[in-house]
C-alpha positions in Angstrom: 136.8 117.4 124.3 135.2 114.3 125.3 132.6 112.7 123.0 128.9 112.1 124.1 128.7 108.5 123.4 125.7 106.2 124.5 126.3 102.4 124.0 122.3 100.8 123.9 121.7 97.1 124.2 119.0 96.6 121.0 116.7 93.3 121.5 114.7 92.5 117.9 111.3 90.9 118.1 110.0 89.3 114.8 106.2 90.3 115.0 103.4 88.5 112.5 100.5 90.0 112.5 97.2 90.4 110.4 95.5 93.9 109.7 91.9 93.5 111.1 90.7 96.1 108.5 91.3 93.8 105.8 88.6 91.5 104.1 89.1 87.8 104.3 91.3 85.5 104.2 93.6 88.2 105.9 97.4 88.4 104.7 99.9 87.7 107.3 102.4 90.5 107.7 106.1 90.5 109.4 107.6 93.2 110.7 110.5 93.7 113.5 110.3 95.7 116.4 113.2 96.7 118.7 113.4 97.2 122.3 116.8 99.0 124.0 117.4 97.4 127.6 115.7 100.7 129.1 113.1 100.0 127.6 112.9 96.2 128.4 113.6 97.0 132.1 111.2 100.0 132.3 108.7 97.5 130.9 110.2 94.8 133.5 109.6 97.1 136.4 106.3 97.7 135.9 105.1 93.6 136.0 104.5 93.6 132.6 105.9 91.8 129.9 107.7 92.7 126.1 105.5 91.0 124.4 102.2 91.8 126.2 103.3 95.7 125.9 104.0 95.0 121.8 100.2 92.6 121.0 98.6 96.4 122.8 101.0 98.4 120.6 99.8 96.3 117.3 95.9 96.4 119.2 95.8 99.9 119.1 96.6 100.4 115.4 93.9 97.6 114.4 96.0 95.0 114.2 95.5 91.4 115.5 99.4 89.7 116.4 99.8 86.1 115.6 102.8 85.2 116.9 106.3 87.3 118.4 109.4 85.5 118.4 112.7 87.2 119.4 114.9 88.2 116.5 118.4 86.7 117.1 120.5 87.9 120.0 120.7 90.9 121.4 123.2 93.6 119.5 124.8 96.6 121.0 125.3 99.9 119.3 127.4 103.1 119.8 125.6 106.3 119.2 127.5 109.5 119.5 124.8 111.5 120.9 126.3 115.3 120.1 126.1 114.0 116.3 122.5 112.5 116.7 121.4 116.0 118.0 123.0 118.2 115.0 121.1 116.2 112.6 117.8 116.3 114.1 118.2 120.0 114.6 119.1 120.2 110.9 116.3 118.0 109.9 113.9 120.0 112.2 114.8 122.9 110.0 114.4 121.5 106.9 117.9 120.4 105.9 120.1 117.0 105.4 
C-alpha cells in the first residue's frame, strides 16, 4: 500500500514585537512564525505580502511588530499524512 506522504516547503520569519497592553517601557518579545509555500503563494496571489499578512495577525491580538526578518532558508519536511490523521483522531478523543 502506498504511503500518504506530503513534502511542505516551511519559510521561518523571526517576528519582534511588543504587547501594547503592557505599561511602559514595553518589553520586546521574539517569536517565529512559519509559512508553507501554499501558504506564501495563496498570500502571493492575492497582491499581498508575508509580512503585511503577519504585522495584521500580531494587530489583531494587540500586539504592535517591530521588526520581521526571515529565519534562515527555507526547510522542507515529509509528513506522512495517514499517521498525522490517527493521532489527531486519538487526540480528539482524549488519548496519546
Amino acid at each position: 500500500m502506498k504511503k500518504s506522504i506530503k513534502k511542505l516547503t516551511l519559510t521561518g520569519y523571526q517576528v519582534e514585537y511588543v504587547d501594547l497592553r503592557e505599561p511602559k517601557p514595553r518589553p520586546h518579545h521574539m517569536e517565529t512564525v512559519v509559512y508553507d509555500a501554499d501558504m506564501i503563494r495563496t498570500v502571493e496571489m492575492l497582491g499581498l505580502n508575508v509580512t503585511d499578512c503577519i504585522e495584521k495577525r500580531f494587530a489583531d491580538g494587540g500586539y504592535k511588530v517591530v521588526q520581521i526578518e526571515k529565519a534562515g532558508q527555507k526547510v522542507s519536511a515529509a509528513v506522512d499524512l495517514e499517521y498525522l490523521y490517527q493521532k489527531a483522531a486519538a487526540e480528539e478523543k482524549g488519548g496519546y
